[in-house]
N, C-alpha and C positions, 0 to 999 in steps of 0.2 A: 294836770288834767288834760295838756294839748297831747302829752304824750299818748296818756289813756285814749283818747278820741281818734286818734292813726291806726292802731292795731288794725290791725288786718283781725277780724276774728268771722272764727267757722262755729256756725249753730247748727246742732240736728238733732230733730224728736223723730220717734216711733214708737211711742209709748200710748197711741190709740190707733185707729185704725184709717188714721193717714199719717203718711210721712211727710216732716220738711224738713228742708234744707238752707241754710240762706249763711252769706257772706256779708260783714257789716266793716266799713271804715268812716273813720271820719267825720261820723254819726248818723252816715248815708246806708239804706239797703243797697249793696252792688246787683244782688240776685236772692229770689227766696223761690222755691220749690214747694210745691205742695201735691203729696199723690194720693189719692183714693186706693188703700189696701186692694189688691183682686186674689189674693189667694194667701193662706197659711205663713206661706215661706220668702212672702213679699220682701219683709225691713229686711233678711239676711242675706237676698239676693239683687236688691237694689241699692241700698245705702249708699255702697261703695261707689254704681255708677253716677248716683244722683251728687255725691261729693266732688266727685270727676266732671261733671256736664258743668255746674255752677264755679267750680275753678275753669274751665275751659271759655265759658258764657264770659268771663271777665277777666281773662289774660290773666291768669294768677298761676300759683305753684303752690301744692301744699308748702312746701319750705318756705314760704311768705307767710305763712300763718303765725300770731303771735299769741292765739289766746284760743284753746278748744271749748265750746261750751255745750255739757249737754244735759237732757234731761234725766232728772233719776226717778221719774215715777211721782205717782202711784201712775199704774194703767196697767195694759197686757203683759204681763210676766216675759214673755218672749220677746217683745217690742222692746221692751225696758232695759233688755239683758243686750239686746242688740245695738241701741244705742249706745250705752255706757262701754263697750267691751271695743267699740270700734273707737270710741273718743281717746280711750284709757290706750288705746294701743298705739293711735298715730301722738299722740302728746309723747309717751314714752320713747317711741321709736327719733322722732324729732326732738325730744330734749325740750317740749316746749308746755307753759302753765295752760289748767284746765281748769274750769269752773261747773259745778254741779248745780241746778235749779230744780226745784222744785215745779213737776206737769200742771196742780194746781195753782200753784204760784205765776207761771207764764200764761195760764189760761184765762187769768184772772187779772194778768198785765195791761193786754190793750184797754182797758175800762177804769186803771187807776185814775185819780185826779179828777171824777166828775162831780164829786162832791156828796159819793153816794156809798154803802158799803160793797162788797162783792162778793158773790158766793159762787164759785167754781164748784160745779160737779160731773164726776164721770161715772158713766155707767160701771160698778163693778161686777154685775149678774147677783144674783141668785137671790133678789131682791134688795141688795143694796147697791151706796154708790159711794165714791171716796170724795170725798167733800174736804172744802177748806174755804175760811171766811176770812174777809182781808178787809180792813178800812180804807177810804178813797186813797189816803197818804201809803196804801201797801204794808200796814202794819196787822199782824194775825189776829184776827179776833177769835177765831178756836184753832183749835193746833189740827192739823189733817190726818182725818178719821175713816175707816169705813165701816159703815152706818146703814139701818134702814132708813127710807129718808123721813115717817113720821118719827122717827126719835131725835133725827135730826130736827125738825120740826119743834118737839117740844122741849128740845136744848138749849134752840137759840132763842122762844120765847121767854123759857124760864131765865134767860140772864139778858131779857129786853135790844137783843138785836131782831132787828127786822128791815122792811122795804130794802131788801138789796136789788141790788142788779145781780139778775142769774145767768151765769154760763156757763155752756158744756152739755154734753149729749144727756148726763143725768140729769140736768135740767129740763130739757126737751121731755123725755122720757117720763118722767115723775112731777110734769108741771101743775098737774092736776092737787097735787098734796103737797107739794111746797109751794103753792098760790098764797098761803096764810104768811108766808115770810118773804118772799120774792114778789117785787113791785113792779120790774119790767123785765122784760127779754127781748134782749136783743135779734136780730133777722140772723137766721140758719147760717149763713156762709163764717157767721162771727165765731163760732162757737166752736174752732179749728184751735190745736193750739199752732203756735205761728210759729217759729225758729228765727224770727228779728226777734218779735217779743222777747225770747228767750236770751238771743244774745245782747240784748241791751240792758236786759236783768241780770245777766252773766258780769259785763262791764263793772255793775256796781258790786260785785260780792269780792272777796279775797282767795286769788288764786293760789290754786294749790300743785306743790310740783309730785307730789309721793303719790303714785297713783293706788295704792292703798286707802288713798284718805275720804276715795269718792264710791262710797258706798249707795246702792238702790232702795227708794223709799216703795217698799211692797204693801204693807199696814192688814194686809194677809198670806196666808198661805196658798199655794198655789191647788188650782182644784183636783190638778193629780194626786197632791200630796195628800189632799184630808181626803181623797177618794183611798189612797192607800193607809191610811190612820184609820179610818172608818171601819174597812175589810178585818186590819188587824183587830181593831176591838170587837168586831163581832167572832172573830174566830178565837178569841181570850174564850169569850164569854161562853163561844161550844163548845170550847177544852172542861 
């Protein structure tokens, strides 16, 4: 465990529409980053420096890194892809293990242990959201779905979970109709996913060195794609 507890480990989400970054030893945050998206092409063109500022914030070298940890989603398909492809690449290139967590899962991190259940939600547009339910102990009580949130609603009644603690922008968003299952809500600033959380949830999982093995949790298809499924079956159907 003291070994565990040294790692120098590197956390980073961009899998909504802020990025973090943060460096974790010894069970201490060294540095966590957190940026507010301002345009499109944000995670693909910052990552890199934000990885760079927080190694530099604290006298480190990637080559000090012993553990990459990053998020697979659900969230922005773009953000998602961005994350994983830059973690997958410096773990390869350094020869070093990496760990995949789940966006809901980290979201839903800072709130374990208060003796409450938790419902992590993000907005996924088009009137749903990708939701995941966790026991105070971080054990799944549904598996991560995206969902309208009244189905989600009448999900978690019909199998008697309720009063969670809700968080996440789909929370916000949709507070009004998941008021019948969500008990409190946390203040705005909370409702970020964090890149400690993440790396400290990273710590407990089993790392993996075959970057093949760290696939992204989407739980849809992306809106170009059924924009392009869509076009095709309507032109099936005027052939």
């Amino acid at each position: 465990m003291g070994f565990q507890q040294e790692k120098l480990v590197l956390a980073c989400d961009t899998s909504s529409a802020h990025s973090s970054v943060c460096l974790i030893q010894g069970g201490l945050v060294l540095v966590e980053t957190c940026v507010t998206v301002t345009s499109r092409d944000h995670h693909s063109r910052h990552i890199l420096s934000d990885i760079a500022y927080a190694l530099k914030a604290t006298g480190r070298d990637i080559s000090e890194v012993s553990l990459f940890v990053a998020s697979l989603g659900p969230g922005a398909f773009t953000g998602v892809r961005v994350t994983l492809s830059t973690i997958k690449g410096l773990a390869y290139a350094l020869g070093k293990p990496f760990v995949g967590v789940s966006s809901l899962e980290a979201l839903a991190g800072q709130f374990l242990g208060l003796g409450k259940p938790v419902l992590s939600a993000l907005d996924a547009r088009r009137g749903e959201i990708y939701a995941g339910a966790y026991s105070s102990d971080g054990e799944p009580l549904l598996d991560p779905c995206c969902v309208a949130p009244e189905s989600l609603v009448r999900r978690c009644l019909e199998i008697g979970i309720s009063r969670f603690i809700g968080v996440g922008e789909g929370v916000l968003k949709y507070q009004e109709t998941l008021s019948q299952i969500v008990g409190s809500i946390p203040p705005a600033p909370m409702h970020r996913i964090r890149a400690s959380v993440l790396g400290f949830l990273g710590l407990k999982k089993q790392a993996q060195q075959d970057v093949g093995a760290l696939d992204a949790i989407y739980l849809r298809r992306p809106e170009a794609v059924e924009k392009l499924l869509a076009r095709k079956g309507a032109l099936k159907d005027a052939s």
